[in-house]
C-alpha positions in Angstrom: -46.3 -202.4 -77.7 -49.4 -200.5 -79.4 -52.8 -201.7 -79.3 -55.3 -201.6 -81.6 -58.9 -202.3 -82.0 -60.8 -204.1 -85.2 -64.0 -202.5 -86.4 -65.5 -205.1 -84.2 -63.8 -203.6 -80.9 -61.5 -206.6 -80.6 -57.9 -205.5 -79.7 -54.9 -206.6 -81.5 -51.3 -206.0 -80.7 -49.7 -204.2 -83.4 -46.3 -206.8 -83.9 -45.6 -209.4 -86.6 -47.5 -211.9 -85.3 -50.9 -210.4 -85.9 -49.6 -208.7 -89.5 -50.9 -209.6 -93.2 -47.8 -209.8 -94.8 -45.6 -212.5 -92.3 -45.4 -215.9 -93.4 -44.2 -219.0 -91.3 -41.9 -221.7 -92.8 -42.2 -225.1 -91.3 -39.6 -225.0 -89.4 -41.1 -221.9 -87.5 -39.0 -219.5 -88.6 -41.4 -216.3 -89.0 -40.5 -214.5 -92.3 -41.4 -210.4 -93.3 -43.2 -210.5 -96.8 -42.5 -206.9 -97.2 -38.8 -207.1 -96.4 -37.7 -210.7 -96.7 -36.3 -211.1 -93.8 -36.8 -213.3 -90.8 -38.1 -211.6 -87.6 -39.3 -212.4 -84.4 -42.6 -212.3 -82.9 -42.7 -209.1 -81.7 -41.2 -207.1 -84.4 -43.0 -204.6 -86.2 -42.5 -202.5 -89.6 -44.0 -199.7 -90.9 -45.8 -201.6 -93.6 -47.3 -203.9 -90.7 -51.3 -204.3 -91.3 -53.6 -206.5 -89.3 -54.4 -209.8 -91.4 -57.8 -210.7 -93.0 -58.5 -213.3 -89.4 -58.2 -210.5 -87.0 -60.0 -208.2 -89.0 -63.1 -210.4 -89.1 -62.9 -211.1 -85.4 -65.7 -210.4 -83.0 -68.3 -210.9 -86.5 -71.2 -212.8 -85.2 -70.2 -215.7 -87.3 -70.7 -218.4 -84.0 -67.0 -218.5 -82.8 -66.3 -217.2 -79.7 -63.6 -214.9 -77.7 -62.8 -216.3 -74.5 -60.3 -214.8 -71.8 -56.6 -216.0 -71.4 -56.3 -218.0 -68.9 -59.9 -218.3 -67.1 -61.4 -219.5 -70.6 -64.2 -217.0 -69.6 -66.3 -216.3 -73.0 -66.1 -211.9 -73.2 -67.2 -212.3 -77.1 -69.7 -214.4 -78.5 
């Protein structure tokens, strides 16, 4: 799985869930924009770019990043 990083130095895994262009139904069912087609989680396309939230993460807007697990705060 490839990693990238925002232009805030946040990383991002580079699969569907963390893509501009996948929608999710109400049922849950997680739907490809691009391709119409329903994918899992962890799929990725070649069209796949990182949505408008991630982008903006790490901005000093008053949220914060905090670690899995340990709820440590590594961004604030």
């Amino acid at each position: 799985m490839e990693v990238v990083e925002n232009d805030n130095h946040v990383k991002v895994k580079r699969i569907c869930a963390s893509c501009q262009h996948r929608e999710i139904l109400d049922d849950g069912t997680r739907i490809c924009a691009t391709m119409q087609l329903k994918v899992k989680q962890k799929f990725v396309c070649p069209k796949w770019e990182m949505s408008d939230g991630l982008e903006n993460a790490g901005l000093q807007t008053g949220g914060v990043v905090r670690l899995k697990g340990t709820q440590e705060t590594i961004i604030h």
